[in-house]
C-alpha atoms as an extended CHARMM CRD file, in Angstrom:
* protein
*
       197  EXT
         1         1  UNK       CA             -8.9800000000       39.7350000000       18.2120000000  PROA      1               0.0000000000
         2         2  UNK       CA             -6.3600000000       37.3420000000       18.6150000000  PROA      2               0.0000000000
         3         3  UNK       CA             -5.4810000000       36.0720000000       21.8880000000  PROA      3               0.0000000000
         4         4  UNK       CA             -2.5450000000       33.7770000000       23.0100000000  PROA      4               0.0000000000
         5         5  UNK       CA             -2.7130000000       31.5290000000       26.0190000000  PROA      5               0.0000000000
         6         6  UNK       CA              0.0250000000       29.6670000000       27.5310000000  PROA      6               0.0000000000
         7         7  UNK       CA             -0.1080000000       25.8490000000       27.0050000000  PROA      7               0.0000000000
         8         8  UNK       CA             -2.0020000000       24.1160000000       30.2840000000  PROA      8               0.0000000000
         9         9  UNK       CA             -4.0320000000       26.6020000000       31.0880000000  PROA      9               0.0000000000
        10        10  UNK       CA             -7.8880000000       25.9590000000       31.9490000000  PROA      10              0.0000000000
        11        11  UNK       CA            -10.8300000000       27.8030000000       29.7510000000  PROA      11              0.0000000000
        12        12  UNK       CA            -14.2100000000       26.9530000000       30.7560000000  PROA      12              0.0000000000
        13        13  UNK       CA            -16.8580000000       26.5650000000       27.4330000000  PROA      13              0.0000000000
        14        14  UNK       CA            -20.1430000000       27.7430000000       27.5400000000  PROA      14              0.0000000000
        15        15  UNK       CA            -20.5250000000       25.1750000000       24.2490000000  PROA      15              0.0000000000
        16        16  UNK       CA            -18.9120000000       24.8880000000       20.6980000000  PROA      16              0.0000000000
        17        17  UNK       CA            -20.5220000000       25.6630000000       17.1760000000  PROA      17              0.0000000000
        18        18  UNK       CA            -18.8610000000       24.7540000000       13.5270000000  PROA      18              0.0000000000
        19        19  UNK       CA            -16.4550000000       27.0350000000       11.6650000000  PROA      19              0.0000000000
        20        20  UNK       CA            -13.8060000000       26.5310000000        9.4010000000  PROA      20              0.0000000000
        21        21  UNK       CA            -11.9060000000       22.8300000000        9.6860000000  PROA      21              0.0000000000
        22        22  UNK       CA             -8.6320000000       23.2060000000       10.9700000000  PROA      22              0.0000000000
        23        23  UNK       CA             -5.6450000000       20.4100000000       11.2540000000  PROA      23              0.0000000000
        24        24  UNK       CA             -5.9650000000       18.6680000000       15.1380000000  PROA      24              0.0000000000
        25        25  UNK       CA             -2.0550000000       17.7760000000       15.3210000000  PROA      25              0.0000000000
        26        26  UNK       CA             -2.8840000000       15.8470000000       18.4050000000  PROA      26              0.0000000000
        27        27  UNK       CA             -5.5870000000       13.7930000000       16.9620000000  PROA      27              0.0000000000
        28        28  UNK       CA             -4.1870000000       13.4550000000       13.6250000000  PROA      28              0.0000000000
        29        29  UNK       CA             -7.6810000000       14.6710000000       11.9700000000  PROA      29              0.0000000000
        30        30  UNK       CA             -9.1820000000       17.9250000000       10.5070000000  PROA      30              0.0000000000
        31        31  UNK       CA            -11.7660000000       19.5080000000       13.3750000000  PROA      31              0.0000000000
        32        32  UNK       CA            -14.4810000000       21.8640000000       12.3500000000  PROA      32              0.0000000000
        33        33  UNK       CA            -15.6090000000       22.4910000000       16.4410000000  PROA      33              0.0000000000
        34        34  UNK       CA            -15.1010000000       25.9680000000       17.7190000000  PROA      34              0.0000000000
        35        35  UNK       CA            -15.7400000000       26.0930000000       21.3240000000  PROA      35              0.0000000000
        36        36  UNK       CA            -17.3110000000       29.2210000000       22.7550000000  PROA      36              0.0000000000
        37        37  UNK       CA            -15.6390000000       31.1670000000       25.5290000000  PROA      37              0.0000000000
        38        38  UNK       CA            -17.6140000000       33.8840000000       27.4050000000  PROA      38              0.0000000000
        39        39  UNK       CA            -20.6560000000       33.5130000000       25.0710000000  PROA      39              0.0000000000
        40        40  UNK       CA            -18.6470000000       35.0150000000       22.2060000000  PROA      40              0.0000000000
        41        41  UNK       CA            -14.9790000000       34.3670000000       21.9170000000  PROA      41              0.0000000000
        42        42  UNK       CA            -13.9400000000       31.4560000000       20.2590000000  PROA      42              0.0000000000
        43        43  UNK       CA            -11.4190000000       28.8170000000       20.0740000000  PROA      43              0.0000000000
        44        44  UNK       CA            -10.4560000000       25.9140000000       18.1290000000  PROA      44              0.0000000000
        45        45  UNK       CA            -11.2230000000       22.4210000000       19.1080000000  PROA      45              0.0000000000
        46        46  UNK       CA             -7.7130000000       21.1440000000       17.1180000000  PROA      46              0.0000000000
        47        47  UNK       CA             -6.1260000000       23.2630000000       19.5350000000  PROA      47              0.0000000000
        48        48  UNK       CA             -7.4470000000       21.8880000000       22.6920000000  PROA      48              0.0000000000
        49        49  UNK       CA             -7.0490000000       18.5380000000       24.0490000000  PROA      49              0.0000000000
        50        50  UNK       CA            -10.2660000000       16.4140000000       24.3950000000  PROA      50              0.0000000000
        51        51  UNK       CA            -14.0150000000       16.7140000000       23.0180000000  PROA      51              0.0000000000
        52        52  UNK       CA            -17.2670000000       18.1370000000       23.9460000000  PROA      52              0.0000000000
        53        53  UNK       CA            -19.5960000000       15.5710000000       25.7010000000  PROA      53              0.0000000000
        54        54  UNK       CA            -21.1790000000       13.3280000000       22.9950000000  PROA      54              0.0000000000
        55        55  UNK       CA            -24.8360000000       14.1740000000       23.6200000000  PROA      55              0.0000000000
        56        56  UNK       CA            -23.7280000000       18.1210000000       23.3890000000  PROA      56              0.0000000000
        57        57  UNK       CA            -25.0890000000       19.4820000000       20.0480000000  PROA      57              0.0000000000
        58        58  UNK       CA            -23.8360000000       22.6700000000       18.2370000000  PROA      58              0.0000000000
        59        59  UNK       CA            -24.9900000000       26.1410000000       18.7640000000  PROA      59              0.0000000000
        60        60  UNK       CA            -24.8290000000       29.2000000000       16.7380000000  PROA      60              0.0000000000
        61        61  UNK       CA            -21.7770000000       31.6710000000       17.0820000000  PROA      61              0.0000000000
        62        62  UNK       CA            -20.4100000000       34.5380000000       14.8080000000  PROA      62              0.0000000000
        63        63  UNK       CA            -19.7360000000       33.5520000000       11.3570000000  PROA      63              0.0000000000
        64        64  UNK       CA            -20.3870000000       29.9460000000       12.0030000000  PROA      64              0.0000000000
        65        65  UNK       CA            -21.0740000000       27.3200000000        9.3240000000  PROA      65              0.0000000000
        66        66  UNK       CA            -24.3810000000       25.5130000000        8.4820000000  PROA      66              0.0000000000
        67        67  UNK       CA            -24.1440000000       21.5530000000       10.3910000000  PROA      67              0.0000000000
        68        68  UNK       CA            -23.6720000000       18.9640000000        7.6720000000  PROA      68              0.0000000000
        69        69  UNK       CA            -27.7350000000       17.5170000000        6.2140000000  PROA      69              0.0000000000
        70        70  UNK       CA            -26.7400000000       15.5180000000        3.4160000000  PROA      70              0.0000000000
        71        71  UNK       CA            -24.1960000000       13.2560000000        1.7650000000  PROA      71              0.0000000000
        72        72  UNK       CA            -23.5700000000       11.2430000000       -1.2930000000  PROA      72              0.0000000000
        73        73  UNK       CA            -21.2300000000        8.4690000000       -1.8040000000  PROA      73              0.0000000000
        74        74  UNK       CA            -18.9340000000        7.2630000000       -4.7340000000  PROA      74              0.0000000000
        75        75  UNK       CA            -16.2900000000        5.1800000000       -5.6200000000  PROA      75              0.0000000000
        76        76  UNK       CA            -13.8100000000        5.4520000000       -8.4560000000  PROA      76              0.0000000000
        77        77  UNK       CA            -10.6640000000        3.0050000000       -9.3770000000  PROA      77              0.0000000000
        78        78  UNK       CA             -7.4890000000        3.8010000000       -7.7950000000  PROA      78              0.0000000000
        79        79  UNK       CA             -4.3420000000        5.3080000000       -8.8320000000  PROA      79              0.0000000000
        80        80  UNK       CA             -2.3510000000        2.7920000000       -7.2700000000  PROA      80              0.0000000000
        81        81  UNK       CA             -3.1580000000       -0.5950000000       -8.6990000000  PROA      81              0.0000000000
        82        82  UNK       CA             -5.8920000000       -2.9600000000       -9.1040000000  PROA      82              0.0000000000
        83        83  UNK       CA             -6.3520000000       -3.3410000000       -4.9840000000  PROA      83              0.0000000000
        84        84  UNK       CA             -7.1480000000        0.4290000000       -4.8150000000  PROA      84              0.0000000000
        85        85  UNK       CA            -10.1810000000        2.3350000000       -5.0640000000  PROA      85              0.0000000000
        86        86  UNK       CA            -10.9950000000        6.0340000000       -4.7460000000  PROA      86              0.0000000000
        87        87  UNK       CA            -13.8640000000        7.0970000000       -1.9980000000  PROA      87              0.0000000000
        88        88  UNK       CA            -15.6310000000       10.4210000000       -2.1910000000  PROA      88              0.0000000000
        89        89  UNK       CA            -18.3960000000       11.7800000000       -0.6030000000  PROA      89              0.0000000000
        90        90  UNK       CA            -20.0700000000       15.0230000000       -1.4710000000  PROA      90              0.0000000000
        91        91  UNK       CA            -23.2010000000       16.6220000000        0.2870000000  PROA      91              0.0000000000
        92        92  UNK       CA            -24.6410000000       20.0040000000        1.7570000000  PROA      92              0.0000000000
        93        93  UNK       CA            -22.3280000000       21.5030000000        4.2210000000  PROA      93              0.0000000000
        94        94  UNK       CA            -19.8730000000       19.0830000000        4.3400000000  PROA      94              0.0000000000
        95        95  UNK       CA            -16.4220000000       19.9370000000        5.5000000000  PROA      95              0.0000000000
        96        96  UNK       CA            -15.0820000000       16.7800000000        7.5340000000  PROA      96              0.0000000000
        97        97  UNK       CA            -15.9760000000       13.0650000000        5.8440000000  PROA      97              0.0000000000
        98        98  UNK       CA            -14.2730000000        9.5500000000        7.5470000000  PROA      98              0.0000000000
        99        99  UNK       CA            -14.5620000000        6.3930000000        6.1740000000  PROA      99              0.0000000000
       100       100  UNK       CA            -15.6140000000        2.5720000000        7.1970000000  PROA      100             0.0000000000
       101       101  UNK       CA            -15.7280000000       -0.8700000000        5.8810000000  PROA      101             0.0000000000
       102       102  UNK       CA            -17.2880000000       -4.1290000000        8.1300000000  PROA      102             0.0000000000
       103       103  UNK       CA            -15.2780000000       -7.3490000000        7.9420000000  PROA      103             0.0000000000
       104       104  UNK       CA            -14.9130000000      -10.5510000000       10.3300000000  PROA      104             0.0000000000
       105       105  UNK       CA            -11.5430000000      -10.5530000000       11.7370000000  PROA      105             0.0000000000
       106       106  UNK       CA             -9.8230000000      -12.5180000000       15.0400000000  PROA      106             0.0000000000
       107       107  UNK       CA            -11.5250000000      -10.1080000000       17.6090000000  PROA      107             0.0000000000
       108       108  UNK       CA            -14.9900000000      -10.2210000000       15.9470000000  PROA      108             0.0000000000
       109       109  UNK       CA            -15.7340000000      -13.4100000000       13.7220000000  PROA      109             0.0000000000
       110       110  UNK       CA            -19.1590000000      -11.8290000000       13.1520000000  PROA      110             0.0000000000
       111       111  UNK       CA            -17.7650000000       -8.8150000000       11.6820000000  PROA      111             0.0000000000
       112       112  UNK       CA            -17.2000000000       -5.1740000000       12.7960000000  PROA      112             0.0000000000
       113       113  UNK       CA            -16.4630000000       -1.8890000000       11.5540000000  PROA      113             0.0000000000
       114       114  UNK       CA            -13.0300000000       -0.8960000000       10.6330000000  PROA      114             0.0000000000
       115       115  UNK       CA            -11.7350000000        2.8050000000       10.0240000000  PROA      115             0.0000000000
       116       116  UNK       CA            -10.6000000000        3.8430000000        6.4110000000  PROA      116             0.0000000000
       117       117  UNK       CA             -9.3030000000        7.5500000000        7.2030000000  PROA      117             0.0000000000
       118       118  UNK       CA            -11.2540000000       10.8960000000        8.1640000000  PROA      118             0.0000000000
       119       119  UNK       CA            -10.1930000000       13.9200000000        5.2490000000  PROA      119             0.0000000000
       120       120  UNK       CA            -11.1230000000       17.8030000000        4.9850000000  PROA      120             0.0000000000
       121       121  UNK       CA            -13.3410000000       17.6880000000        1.8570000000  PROA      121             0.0000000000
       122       122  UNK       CA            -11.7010000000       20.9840000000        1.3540000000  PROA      122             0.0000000000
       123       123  UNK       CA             -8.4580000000       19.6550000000        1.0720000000  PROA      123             0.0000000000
       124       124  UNK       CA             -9.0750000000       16.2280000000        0.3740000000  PROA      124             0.0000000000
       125       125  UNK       CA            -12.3530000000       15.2720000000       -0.6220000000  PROA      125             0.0000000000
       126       126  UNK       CA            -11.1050000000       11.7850000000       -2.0560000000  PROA      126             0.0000000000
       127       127  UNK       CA             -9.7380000000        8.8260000000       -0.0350000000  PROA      127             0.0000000000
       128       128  UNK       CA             -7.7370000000        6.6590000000       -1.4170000000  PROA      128             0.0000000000
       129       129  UNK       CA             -8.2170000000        3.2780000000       -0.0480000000  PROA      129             0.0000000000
       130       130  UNK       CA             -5.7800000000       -0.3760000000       -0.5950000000  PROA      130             0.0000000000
       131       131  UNK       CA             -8.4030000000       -2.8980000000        0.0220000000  PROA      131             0.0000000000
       132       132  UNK       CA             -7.9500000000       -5.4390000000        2.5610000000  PROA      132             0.0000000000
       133       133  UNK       CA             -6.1160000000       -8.5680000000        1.7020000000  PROA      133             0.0000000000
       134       134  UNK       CA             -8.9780000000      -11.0330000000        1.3540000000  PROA      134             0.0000000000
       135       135  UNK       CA            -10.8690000000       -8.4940000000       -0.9300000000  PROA      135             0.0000000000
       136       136  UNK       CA             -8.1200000000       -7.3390000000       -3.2720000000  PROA      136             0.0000000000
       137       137  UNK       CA             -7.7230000000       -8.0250000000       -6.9110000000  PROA      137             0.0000000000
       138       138  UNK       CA            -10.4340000000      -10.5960000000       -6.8570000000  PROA      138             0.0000000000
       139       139  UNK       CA            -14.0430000000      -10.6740000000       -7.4940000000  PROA      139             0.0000000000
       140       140  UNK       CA            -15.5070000000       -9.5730000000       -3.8220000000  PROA      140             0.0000000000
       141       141  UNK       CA            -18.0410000000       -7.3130000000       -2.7410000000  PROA      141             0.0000000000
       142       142  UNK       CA            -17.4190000000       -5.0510000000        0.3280000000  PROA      142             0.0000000000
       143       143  UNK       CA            -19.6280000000       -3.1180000000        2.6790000000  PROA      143             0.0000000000
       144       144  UNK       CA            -18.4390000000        0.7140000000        3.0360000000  PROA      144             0.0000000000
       145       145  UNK       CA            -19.7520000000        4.0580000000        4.8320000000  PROA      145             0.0000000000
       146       146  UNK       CA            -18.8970000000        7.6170000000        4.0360000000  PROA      146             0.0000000000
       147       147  UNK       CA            -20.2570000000        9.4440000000        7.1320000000  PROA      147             0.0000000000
       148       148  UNK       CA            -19.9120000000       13.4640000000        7.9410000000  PROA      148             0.0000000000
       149       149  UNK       CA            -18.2190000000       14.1160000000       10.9070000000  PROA      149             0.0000000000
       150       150  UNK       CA            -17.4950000000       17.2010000000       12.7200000000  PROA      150             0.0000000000
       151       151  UNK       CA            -14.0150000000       15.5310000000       14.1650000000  PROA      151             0.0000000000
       152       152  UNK       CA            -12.4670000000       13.1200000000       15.4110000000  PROA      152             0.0000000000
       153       153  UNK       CA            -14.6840000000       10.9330000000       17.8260000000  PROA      153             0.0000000000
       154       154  UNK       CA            -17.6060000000       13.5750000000       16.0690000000  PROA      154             0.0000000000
       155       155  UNK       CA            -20.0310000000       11.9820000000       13.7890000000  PROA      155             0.0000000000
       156       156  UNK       CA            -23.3090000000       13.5220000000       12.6900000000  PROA      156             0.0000000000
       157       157  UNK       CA            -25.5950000000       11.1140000000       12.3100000000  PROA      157             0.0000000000
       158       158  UNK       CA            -25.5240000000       12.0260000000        8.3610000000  PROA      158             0.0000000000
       159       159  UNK       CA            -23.7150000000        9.3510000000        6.3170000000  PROA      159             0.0000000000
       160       160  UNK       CA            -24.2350000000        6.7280000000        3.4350000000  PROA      160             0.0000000000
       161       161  UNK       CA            -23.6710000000        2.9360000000        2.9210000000  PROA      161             0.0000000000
       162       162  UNK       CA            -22.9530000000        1.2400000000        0.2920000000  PROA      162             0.0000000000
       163       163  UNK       CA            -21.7840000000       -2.2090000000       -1.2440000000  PROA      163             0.0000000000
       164       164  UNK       CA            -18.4780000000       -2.0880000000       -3.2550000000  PROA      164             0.0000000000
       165       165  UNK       CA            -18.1440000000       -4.2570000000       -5.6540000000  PROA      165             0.0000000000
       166       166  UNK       CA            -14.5340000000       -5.3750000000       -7.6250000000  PROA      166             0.0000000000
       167       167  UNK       CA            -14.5390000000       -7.4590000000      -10.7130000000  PROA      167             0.0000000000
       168       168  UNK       CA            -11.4990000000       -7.9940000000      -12.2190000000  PROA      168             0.0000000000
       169       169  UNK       CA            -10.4640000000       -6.1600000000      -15.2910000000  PROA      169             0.0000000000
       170       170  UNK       CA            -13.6200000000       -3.6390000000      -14.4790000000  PROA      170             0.0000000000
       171       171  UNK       CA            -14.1870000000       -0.3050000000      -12.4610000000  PROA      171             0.0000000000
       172       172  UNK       CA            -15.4350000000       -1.1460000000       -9.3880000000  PROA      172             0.0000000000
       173       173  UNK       CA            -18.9790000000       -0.5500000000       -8.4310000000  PROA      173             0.0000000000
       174       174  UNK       CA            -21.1590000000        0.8900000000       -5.5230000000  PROA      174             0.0000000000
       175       175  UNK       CA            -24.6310000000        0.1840000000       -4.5030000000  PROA      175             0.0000000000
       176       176  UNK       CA            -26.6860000000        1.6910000000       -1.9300000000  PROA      176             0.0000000000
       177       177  UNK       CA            -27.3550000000       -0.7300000000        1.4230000000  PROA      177             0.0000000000
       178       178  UNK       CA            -29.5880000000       -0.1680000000        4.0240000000  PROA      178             0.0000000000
       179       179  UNK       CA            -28.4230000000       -1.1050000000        7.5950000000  PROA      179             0.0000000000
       180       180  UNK       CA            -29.8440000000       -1.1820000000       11.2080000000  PROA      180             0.0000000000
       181       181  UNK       CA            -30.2700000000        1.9830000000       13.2880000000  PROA      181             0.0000000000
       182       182  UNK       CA            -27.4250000000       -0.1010000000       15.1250000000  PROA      182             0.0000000000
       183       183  UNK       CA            -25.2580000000       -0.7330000000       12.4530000000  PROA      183             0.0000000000
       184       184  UNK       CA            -25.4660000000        3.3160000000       10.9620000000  PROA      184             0.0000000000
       185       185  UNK       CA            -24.4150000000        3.6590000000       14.8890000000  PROA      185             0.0000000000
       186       186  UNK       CA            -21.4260000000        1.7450000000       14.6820000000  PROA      186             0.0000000000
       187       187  UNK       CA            -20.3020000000        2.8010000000       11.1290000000  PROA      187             0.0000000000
       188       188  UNK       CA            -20.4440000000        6.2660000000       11.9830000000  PROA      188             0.0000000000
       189       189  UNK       CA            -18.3020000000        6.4010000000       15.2440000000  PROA      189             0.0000000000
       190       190  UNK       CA            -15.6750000000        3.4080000000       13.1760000000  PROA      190             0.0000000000
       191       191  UNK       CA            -15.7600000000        5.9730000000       10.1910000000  PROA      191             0.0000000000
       192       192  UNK       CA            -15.2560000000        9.7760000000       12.2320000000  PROA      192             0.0000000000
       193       193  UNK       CA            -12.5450000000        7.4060000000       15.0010000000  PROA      193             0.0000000000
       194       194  UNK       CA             -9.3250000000        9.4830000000       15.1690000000  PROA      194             0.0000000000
       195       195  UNK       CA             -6.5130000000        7.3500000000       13.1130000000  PROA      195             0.0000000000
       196       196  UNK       CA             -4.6130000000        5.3460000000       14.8440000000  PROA      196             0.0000000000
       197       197  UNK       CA             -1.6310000000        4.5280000000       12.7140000000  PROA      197             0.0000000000
């Protein structure tokens, strides 16, 4: 059943599970949350302003969708020129993937992470990607993560690093990196952040 509620009003959630990914206009992101009303009736997070306490995990609800447990990262040249590349991520039960890369910059000379874009791998399960300045159309090597996130400000905790590597005149490359329990920490919320452009 279909119900509509007047904009402003206030539900109370007894917690949210995963469903289908629908468009958050607000946030600018797909959103795969479904908070639960009355222990049964459902609504969708794109539609409601703000997100489920951090620590809160997902529960099961009618026709709900398995919680993402793998992923696998790839890059491809872009379509766009030689400072372009193409990032896709594919994995069990994905539905929602955002993107990172770490680079110094005036605010963090030691480096931080950066967002890329968050896509419906329904929809759009490849990012394209113009490379930062420094790193374009020259031989550089680039750290990127491809993490699975249920929304915006929602990662998982599932995601993949990787150093991409441009040489001119070739594809570019990725190889696996390992990171810090830290680092996966910041690359996930810098890859699932809402965009903000």
């Amino acid at each position: 059943m279909v119900v509509h509620l007047p904009a402003g009003c206030e539900l109370a959630f007894t917690g949210y599970c995963i469903g289908d990914v629908v468009h958050d206009l607000t946030g600018g992101s797909p959103d795969m949350r479904w908070f639960i009303l009355n222990d049964h009736d459902v609504v969708a997070s794109a539609v409601i302003h703000g997100n489920p306490p951090a620590a809160l995990r997902p529960i099961g609800c009618a026709d709900d969708a398995p919680a993402p447990t793998e992923l696998s990262f790839s890059v491809a040249a872009g379509t766009s020129g030689s400072d372009t590349v193409a990032l896709r991520a594919t994995g069990a039960n994905l539905g929602i993937v955002g993107y990172a890369y770490f680079s110094a910059d005036a605010r963090s000379p030691k480096g931080r992470w950066h967002p890329i874009g968050i896509v419906s791998t329904a929809t759009e399960p490849t990012e394209p990607w113009q490379l930062p300045a420094a790193a374009g159309s020259q031989s550089a090597s680039v750290l990127v993560y491809a993490a699975a996130c249920l929304g915006g400000q929602a990662p998982t905790g599932v995601g993949a690093a990787g150093v991409l590597r441009l040489r001119p005149g070739s594809d570019p490359s990725l190889s696996p990196a390992s990171m810090s329990a830290a680092q996966y920490a910041a690359a996930d919320q810098a890859a699932c952040a809402y965009p903000t452009g």
